[in-house]
VMD Tcl script that builds the backbone (N, CA, C; Angstrom):
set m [mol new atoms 195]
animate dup $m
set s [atomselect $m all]
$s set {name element resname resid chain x y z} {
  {N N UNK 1 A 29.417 171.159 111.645}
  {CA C UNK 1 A 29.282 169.943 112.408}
  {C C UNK 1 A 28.207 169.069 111.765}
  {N N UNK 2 A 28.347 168.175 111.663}
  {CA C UNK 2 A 27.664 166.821 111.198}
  {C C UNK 2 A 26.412 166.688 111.774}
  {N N UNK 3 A 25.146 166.234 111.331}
  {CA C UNK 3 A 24.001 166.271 112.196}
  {C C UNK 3 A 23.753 164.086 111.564}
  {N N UNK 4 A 23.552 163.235 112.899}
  {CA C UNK 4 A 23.834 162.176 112.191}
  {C C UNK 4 A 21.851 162.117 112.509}
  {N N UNK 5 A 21.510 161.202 111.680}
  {CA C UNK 5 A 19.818 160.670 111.667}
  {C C UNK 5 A 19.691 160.260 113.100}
  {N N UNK 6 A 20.167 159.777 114.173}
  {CA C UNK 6 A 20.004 159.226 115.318}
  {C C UNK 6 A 19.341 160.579 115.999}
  {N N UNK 7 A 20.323 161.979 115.686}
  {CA C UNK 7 A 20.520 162.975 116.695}
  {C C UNK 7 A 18.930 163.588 115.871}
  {N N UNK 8 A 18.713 163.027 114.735}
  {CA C UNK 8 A 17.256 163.921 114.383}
  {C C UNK 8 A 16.269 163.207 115.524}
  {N N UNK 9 A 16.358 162.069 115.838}
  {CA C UNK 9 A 15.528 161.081 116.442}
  {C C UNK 9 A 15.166 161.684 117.587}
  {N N UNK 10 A 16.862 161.355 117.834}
  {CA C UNK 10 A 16.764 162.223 119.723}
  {C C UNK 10 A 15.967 163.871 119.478}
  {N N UNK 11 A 16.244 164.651 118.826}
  {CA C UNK 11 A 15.536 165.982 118.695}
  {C C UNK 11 A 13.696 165.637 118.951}
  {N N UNK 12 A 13.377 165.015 118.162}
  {CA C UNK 12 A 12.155 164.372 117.705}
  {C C UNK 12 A 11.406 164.443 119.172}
  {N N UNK 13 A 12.032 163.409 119.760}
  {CA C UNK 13 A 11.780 162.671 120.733}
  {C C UNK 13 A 11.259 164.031 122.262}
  {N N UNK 14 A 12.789 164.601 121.949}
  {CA C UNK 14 A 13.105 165.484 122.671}
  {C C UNK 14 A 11.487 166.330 122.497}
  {N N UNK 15 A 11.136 166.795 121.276}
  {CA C UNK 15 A 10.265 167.554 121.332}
  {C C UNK 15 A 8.878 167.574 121.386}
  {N N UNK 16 A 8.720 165.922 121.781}
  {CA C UNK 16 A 7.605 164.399 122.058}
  {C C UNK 16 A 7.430 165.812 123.847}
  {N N UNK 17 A 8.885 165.080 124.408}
  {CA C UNK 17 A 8.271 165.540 125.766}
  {C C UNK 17 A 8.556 166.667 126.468}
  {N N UNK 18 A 8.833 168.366 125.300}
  {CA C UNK 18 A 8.730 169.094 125.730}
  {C C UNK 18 A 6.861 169.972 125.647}
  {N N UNK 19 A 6.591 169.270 124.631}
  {CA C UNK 19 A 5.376 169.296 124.282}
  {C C UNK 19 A 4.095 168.650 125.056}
  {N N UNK 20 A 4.428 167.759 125.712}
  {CA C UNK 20 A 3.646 167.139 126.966}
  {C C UNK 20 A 3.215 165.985 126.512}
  {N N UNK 21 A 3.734 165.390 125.050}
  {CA C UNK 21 A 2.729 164.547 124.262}
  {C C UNK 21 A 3.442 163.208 125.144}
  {N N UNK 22 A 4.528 163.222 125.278}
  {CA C UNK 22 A 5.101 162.364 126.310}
  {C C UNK 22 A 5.467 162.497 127.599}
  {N N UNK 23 A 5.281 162.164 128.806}
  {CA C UNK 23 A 5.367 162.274 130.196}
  {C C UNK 23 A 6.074 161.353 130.833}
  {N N UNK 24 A 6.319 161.854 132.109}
  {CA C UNK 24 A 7.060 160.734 132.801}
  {C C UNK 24 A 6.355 159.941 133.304}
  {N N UNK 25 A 6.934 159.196 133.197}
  {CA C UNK 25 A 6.464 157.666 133.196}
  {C C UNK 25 A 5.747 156.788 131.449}
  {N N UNK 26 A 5.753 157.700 130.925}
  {CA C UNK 26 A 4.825 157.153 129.833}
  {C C UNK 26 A 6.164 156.208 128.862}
  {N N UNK 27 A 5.637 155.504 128.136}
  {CA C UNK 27 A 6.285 154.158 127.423}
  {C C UNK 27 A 6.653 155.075 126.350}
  {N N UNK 28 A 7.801 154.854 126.040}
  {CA C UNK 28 A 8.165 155.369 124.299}
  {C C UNK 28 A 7.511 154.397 123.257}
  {N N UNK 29 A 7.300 155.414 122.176}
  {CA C UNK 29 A 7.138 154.419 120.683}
  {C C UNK 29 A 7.684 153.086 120.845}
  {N N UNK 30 A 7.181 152.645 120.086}
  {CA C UNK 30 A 8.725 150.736 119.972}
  {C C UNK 30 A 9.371 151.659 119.362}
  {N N UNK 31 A 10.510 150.443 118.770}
  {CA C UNK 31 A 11.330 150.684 118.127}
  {C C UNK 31 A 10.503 150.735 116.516}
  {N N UNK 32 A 10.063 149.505 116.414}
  {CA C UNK 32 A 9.611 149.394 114.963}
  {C C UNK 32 A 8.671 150.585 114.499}
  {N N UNK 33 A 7.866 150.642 115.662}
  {CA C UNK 33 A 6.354 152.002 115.777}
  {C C UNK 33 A 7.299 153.268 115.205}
  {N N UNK 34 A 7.984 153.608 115.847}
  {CA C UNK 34 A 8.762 155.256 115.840}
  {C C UNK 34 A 9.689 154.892 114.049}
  {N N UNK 35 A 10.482 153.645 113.872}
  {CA C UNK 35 A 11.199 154.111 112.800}
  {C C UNK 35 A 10.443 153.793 111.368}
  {N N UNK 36 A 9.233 153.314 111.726}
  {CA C UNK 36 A 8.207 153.421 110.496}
  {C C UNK 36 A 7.908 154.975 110.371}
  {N N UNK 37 A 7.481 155.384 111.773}
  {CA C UNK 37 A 7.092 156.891 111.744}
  {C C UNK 37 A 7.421 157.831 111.270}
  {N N UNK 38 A 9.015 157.980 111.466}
  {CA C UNK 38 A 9.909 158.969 110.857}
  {C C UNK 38 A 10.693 158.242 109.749}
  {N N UNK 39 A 10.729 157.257 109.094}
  {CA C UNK 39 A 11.479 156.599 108.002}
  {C C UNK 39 A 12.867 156.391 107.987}
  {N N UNK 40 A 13.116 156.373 109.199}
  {CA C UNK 40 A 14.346 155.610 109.473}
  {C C UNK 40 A 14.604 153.906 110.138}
  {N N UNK 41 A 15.853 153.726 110.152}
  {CA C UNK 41 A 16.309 152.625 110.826}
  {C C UNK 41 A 16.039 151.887 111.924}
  {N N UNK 42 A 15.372 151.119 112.154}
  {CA C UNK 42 A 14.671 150.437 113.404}
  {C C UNK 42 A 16.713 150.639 114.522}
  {N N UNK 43 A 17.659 150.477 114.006}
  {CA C UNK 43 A 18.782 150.390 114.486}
  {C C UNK 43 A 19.335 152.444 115.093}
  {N N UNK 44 A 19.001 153.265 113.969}
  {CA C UNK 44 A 18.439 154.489 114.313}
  {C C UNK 44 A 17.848 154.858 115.569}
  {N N UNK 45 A 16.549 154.646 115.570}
  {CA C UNK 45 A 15.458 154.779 116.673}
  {C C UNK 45 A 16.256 154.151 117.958}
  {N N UNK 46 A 17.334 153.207 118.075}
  {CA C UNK 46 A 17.612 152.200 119.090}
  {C C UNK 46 A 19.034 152.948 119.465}
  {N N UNK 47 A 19.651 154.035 118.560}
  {CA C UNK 47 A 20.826 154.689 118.723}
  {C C UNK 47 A 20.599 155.936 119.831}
  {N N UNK 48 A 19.258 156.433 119.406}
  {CA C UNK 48 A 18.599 157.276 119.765}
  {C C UNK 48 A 18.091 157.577 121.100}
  {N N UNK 49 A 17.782 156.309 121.032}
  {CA C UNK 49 A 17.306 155.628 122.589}
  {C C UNK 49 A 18.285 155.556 123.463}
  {N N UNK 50 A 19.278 154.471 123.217}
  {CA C UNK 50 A 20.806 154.745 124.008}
  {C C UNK 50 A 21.075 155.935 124.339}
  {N N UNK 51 A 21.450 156.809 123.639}
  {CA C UNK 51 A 21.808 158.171 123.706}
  {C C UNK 51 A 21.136 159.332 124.627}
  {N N UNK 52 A 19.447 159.040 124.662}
  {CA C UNK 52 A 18.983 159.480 125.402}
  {C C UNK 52 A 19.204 158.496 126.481}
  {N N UNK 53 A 19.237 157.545 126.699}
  {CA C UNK 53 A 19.393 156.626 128.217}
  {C C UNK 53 A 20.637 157.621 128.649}
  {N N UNK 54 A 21.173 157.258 127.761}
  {CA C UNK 54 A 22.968 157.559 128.302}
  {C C UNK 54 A 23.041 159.152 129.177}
  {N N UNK 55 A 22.480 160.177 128.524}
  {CA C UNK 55 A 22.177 161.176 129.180}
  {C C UNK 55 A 21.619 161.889 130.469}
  {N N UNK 56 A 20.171 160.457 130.168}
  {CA C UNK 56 A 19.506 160.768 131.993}
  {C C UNK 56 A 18.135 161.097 131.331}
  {N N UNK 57 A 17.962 161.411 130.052}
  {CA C UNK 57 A 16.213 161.568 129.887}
  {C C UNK 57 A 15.397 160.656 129.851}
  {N N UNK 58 A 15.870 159.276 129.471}
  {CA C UNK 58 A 14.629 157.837 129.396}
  {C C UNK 58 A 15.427 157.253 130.028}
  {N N UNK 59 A 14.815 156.619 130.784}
  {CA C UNK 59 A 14.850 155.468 131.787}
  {C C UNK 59 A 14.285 153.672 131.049}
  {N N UNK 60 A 15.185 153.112 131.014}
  {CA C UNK 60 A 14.999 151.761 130.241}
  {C C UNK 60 A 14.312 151.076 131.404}
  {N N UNK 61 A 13.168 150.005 131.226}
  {CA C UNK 61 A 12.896 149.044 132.328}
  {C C UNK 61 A 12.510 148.133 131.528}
  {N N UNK 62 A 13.814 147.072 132.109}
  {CA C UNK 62 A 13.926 145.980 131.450}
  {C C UNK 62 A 12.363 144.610 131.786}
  {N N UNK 63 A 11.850 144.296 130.964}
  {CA C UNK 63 A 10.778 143.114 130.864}
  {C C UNK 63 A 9.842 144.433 131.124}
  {N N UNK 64 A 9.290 145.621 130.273}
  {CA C UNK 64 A 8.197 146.460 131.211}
  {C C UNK 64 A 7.809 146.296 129.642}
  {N N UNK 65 A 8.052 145.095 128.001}
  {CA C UNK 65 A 7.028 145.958 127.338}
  {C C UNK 65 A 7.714 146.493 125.880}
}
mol reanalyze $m
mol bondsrecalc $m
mol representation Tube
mol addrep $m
């Protein structure tokens, strides 16, 4: 099975807030912040994001930032 750069993101991310380094409620990276970080695609990081929205782990709030 295919592993695409988005799903490394989401892993990434994933392991942001099993680790405690991210919490609920806390703001994700930007976009630009995180795909400088890991050297990917500002469009990447934003696939990533969807994907986790889409699931139920981040919560988008629109004008928060």
């Amino acid at each position: 099975m295919k592993t695409y750069r988005y799903q490394s993101v989401e892993k990434n991310i994933m392991a942001l807030i099993a680790s405690g380094a991210l919490g609920l409620g806390d703001k994700l990276p930007s976009l630009r912040g995180f795909s400088n970080r890991l050297g990917v695609s500002v469009s990447t990081v934003n696939q990533a994001y969807l994907e986790l929205e889409r699931k139920g782990v981040i919560e988008s709030r629109p004008r928060s930032g």
